[in-house]
C-alpha positions as CSV (number, residue, x, y, z in Angstrom):
1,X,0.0,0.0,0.0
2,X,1.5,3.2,-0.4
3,X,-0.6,6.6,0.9
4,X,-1.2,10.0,-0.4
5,X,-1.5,11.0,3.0
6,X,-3.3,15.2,2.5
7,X,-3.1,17.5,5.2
8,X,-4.6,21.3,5.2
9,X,-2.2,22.8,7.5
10,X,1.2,23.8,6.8
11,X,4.0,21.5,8.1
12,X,4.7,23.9,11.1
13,X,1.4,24.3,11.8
14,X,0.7,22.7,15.8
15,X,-2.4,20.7,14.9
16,X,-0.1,19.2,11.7
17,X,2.6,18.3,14.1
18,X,0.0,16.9,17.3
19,X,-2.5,15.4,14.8
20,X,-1.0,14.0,11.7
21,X,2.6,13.1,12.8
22,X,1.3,11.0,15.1
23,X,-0.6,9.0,12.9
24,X,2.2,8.9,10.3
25,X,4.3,6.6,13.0
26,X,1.6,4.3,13.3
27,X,0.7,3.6,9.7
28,X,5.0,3.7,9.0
29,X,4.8,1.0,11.4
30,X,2.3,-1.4,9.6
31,X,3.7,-4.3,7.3
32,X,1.5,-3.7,4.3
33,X,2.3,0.4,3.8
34,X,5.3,0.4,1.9
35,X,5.6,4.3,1.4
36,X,3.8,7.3,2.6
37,X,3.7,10.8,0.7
38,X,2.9,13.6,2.9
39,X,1.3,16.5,1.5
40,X,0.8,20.2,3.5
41,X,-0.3,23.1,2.3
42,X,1.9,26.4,2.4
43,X,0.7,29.6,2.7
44,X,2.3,33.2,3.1
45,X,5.7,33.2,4.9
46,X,5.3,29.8,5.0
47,X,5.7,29.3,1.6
48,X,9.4,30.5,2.3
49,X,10.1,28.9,5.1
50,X,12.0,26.3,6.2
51,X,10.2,23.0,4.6
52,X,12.6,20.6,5.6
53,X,10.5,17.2,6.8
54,X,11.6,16.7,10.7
55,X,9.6,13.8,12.4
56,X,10.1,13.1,16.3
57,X,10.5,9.5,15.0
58,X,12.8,7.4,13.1
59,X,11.7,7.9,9.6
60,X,12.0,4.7,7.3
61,X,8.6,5.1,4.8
62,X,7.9,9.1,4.5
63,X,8.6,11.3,2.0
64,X,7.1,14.8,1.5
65,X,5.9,17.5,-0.2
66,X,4.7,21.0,-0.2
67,X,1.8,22.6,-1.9
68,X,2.2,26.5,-2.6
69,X,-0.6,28.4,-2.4
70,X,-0.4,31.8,-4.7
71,X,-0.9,34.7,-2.5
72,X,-4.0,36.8,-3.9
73,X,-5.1,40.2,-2.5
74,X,-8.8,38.7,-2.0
75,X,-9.1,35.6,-0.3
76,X,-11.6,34.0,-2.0
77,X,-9.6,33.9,-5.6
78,X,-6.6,32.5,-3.2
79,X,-9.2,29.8,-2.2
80,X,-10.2,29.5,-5.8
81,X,-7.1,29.0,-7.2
82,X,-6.2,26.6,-4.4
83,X,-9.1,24.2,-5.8
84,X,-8.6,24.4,-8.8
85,X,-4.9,23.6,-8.9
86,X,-4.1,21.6,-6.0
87,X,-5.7,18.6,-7.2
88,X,-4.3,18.8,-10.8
89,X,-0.7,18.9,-8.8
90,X,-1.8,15.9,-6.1
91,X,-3.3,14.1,-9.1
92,X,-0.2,14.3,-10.5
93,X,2.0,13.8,-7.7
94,X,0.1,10.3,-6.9
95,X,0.5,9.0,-10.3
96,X,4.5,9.7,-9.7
97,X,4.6,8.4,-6.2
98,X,2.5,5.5,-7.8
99,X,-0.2,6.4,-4.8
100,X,-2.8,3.5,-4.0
101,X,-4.6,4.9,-1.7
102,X,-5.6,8.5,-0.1
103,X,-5.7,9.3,3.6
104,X,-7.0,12.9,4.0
105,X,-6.5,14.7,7.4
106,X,-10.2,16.8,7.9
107,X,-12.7,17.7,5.6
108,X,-10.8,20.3,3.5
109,X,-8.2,18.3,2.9
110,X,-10.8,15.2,2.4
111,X,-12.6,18.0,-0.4
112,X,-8.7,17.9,-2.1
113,X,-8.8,14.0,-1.6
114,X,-12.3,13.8,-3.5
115,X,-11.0,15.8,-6.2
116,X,-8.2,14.0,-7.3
117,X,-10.4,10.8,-6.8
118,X,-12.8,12.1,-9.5
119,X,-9.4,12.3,-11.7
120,X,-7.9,9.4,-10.6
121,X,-9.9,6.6,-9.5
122,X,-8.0,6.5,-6.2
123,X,-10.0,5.4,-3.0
124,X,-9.8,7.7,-0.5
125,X,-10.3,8.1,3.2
126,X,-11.1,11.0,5.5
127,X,-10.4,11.0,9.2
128,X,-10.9,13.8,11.3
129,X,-14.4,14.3,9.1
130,X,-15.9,17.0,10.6
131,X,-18.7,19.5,9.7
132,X,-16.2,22.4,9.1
133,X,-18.4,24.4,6.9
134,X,-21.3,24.1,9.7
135,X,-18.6,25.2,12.1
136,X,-17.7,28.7,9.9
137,X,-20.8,29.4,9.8
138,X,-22.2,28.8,13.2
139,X,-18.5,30.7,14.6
140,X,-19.6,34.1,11.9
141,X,-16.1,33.3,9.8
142,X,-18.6,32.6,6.9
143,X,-22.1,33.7,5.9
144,X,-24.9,31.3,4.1
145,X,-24.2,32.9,1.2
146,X,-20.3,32.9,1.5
147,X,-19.1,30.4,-1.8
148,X,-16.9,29.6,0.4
149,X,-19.4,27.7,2.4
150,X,-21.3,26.5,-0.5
151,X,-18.4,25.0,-2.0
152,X,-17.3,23.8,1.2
153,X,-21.0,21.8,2.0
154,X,-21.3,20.7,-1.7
155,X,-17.7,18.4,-1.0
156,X,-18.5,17.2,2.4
157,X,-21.9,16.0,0.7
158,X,-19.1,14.0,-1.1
159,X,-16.9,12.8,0.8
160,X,-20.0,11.1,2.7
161,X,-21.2,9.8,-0.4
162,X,-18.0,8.5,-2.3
163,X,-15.2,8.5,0.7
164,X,-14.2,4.4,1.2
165,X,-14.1,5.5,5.0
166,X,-14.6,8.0,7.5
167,X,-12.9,9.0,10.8
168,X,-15.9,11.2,12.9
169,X,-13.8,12.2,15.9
170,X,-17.3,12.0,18.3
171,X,-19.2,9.7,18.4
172,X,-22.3,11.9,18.5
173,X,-21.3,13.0,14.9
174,X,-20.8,9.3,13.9
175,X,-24.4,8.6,15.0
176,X,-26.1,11.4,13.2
177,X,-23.7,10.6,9.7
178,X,-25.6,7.4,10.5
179,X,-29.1,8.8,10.6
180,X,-28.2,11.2,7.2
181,X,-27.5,7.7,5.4
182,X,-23.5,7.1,5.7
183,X,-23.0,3.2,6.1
184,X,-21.7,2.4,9.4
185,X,-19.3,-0.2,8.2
186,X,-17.8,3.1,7.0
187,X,-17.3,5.0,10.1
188,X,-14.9,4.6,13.3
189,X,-15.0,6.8,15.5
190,X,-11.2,8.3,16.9
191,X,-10.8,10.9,18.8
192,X,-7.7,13.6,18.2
193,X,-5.2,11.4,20.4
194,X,-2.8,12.6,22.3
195,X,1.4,11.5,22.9
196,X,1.2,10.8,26.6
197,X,4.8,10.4,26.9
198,X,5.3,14.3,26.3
199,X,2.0,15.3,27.6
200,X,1.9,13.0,30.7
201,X,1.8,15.2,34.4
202,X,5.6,15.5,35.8
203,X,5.8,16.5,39.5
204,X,9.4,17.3,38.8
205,X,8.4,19.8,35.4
206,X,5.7,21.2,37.1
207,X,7.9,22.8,40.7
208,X,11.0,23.6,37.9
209,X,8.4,25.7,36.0
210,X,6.3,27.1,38.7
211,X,9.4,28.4,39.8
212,X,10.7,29.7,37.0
213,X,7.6,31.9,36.6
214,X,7.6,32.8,40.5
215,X,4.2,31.3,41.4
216,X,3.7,31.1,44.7
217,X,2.5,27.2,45.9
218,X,-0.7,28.4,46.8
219,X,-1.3,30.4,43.2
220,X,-4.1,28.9,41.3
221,X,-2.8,28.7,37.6
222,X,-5.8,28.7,34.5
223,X,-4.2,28.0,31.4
224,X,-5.5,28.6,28.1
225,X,-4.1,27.3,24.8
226,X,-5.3,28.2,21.4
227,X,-7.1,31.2,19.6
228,X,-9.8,33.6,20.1
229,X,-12.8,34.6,18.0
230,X,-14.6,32.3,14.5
231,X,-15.1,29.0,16.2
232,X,-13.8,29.8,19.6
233,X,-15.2,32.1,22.5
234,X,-13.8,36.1,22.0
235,X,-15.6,38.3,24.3
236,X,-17.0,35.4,26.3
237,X,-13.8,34.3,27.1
238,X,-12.6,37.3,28.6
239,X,-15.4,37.4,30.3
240,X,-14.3,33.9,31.6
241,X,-11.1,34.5,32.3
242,X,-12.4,37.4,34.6
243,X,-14.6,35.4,36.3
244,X,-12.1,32.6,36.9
245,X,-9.7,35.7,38.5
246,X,-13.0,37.1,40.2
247,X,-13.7,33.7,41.8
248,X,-10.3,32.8,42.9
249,X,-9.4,36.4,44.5
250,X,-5.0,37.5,44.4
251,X,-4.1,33.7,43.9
252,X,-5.5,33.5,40.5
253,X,-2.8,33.6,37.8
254,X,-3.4,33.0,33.9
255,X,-1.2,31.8,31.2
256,X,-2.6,32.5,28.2
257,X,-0.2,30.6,25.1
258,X,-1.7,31.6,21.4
259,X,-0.4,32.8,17.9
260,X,-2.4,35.7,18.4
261,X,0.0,39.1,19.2
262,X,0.5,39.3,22.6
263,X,-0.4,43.2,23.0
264,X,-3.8,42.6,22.3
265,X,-4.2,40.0,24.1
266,X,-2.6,41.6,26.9
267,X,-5.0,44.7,26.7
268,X,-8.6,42.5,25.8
269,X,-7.5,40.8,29.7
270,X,-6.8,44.4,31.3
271,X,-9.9,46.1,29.9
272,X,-11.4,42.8,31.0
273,X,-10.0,43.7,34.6
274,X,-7.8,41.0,35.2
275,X,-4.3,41.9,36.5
276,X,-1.6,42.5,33.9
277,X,1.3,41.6,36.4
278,X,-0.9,38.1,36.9
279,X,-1.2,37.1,33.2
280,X,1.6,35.7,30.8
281,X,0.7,35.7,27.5
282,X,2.9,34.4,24.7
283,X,3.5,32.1,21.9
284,X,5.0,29.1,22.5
285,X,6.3,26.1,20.0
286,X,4.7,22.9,20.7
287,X,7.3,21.3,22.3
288,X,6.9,23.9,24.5
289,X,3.1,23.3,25.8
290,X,3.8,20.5,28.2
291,X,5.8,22.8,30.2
292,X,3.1,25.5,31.0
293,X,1.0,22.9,31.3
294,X,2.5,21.4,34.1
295,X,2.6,25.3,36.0
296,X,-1.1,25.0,35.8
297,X,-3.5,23.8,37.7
298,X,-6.8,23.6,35.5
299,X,-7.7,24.3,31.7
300,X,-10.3,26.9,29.6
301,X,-11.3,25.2,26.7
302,X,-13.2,28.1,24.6
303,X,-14.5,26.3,22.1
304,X,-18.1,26.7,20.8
305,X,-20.9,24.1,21.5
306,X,-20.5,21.7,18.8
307,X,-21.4,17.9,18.4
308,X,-18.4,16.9,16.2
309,X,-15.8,18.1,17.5
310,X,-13.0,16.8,19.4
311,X,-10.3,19.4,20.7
312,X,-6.8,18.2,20.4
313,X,-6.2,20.4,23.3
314,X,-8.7,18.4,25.8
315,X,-6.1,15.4,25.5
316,X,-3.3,17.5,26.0
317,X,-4.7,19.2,29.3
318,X,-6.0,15.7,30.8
319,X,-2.9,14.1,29.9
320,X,-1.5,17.3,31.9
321,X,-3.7,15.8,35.1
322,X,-6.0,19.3,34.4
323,X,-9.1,19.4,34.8
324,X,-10.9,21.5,31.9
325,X,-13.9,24.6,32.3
326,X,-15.9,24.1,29.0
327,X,-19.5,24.5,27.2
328,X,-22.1,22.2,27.3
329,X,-22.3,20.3,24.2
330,X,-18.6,20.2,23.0
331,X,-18.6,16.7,20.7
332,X,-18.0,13.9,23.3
333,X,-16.1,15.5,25.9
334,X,-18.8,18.3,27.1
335,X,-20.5,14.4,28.1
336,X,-17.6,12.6,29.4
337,X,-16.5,15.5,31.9
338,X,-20.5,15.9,33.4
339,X,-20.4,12.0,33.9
340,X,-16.9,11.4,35.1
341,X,-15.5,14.1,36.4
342,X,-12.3,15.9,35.6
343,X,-13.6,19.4,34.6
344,X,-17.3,21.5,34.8
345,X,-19.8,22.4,31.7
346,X,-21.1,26.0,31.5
347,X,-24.0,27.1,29.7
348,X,-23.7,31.2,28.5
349,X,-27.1,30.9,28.3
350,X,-27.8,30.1,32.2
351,X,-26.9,32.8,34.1
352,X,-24.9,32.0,37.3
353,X,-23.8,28.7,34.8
354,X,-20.1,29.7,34.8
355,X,-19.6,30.4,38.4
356,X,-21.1,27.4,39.2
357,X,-18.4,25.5,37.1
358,X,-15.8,27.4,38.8
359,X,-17.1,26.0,42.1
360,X,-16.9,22.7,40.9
361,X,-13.2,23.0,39.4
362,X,-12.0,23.8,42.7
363,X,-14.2,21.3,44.4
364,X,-12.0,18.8,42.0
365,X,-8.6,20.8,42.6
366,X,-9.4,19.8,46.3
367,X,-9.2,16.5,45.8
368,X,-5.5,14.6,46.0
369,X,-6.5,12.5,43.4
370,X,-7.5,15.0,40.7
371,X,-4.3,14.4,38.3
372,X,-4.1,11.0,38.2
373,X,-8.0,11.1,37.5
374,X,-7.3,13.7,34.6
375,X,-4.6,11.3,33.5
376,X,-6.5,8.7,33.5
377,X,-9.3,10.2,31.0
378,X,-6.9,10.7,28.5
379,X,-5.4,7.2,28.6
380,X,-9.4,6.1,28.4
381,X,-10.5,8.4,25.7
382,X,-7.4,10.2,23.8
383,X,-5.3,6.8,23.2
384,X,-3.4,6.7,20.1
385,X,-4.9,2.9,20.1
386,X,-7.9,4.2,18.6
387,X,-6.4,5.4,15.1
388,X,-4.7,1.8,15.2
389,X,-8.0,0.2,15.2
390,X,-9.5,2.2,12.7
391,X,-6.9,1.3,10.3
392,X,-6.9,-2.0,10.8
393,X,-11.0,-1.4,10.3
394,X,-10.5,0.1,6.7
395,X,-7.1,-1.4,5.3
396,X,-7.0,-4.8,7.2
């Protein structure tokens, strides 16, 4: 078997190098793939950058390659230009590689994966199929009208209908792809999984890095990782943040780590009325993360309710022995913390909602056995074992 293995992010991106890399070991490590093409796609600076192929893993089976996007003053001919030459290229690119088979990372990349199928013949699989153009929407980054979103919901119609398998990463998506008419012998479930030997809680780590940014051992560290705004909480999660500092009085202190620049950051938590001298805010590489993890004590998730999702960064922080403040409704996991701990729902919706969560968090924080309980949720629900499986579901 050898992959065209399509991601949508560029090669640096985090979510390319917690999501896809990981799966790139375990299919290198199967008998029956004999070569794996890897495929990002570069945009901006990235498209001078550095592409050099680094994996955190002996690499035997993996070759790559870039696709350039054309920069375009409006972003929709960039988008438009993107699909109609990117699958020319991959089409291409699998008939050198002499590609059998096509593993897509998410449904834009699985829209790319379709594509080239329609030129090729090539099966193709999509894991990580989620509704991102119901996402865009529902987050404002698109409007019903937007082509973007047409396009986008005319090739996940696809995918369903002509994809050999799909990955949901909630099983609450897998049911209703079920109820739209999607064969279940072509859907396994796996959630984003995450590396528990970089992720897993480290007494030692966590007193070197407290240290090192002078928390006191009674300061209550929130951590947040990730973006603001589109699919993810803006104002409400300065308002969150605010309330966590509210509820926790002068030991509250926030580390806020995001690709977002820091000076606005910094002034959306002042006007918010958090204390400037008790937030860090900065970017930090991924191999970075486990470190402020490990300074924390419990996690914001800000993503929006929404059934099919499945956060990368929940994994992380449970791994991290945090328990995680998030909506109501958030794929699986919004379910899994209300029935077994290990975090507290809100509803924006419910006043009082949020506070209430708070009280609960440091109910948990209370508790001596809180990490190991976090820990153990990601080694339940967020083991790599699950991509394994589905593999061996689809390709034998």
């Amino acid at each position: 078997m050898r992959i065209l293995f399509i991601g949508y992010w560029s090669l640096h991106e985090p979510l390319t190098i917690s999501t896809i890399f990981p799966h790139l070991r375990i299919l290198q490590e199967r008998d029956d793939v004999e070569h794996i093409t890897l495929v990002t796609v570069e945009r901006g600076a990235e498209t001078q950058a550095d592409l050099t192929l680094r994996l955190p893993f002996p690499n035997t089976k993996i070759s790559f390659k870039p696709l350039l996007s054309r920069p375009h003053k409006l972003l929709l001919l960039n988008k438009t230009d993107d699909f109609l030459r990117f699958p020319r290229e991959l089409a291409e690119l699998a008939r050198a590689e002499g590609s059998t088979v096509m593993l897509a990372r998410g449904a834009p990349a699985g829209a790319l994966a379709y594509l080239v199928a329609r030129q090729t013949g090539l099966p193709f699989y999509v894991e990580s199929f989620e509704p991102h153009a119901e996402y865009m929407r529902n987050g404002g980054v698109w409007k019903p009208y937007d082509p973007r979103y047409l396009v986008q919901t005319y090739l996940e119609r696809q995918q369903k209908k002509h994809a050999r398998g799909l990955m949901p990463v909630a099983e609450a998506h897998r049911r209703l792809l079920i109820a739209e008419g999607v064969p279940a012998d072509h859907l396994v479930t796996v959630p984003c999984s995450v590396n528990m030997t970089d992720f897993g809680f480290d007494a030692a780590r966590r007193v070197r890095q407290r240290q090192q940014l002078g928390y006191a051992d009674d300061a209550v560290v929130g951590i947040y990782v990730g973006k603001f705004g589109g699919i993810y909480y803006e104002d409400e999660g300065f308002a969150i943040f605010a309330q966590a500092a509210a509820h926790f009085g002068d030991r509250f202190r926030l580390i806020v780590l995001t690709a977002h620049p820091a000076e606005g950051v910094r002034a959306r938590l002042a006007a918010a009325g958090l204390n400037p001298a008790h937030c860090l805010v900065t970017r930090a590489p991924h191999a970075e993360v486990p470190n402020y993890l490990a300074a924390a004590d419990f996690a914001f998730l800000l993503s929006r309710p929404t059934p099919g999702l499945s956060p990368i960064k929940i994994g992380e922080y449970w791994a991290s022995g945090l328990p995680i403040l998030l909506a109501e409704g958030v794929g699986d996991d919004s379910g899994i913390v209300e029935k077994e701990g290990s975090g507290a729902t809100f509803n924006l919706a419910r006043p009082g909602s949020v506070a209430s969560a708070l009280a609960r968090i440091e109910e948990q924080l209370a508790q001596p056995s809180h990490r190991a309980d976090a820990t153990a949720l990601a080694l339940r629900h967020r083991s790599p074992e699950r991509a394994r499986e589905a593999y061996r579901a689809f390709f034998g």
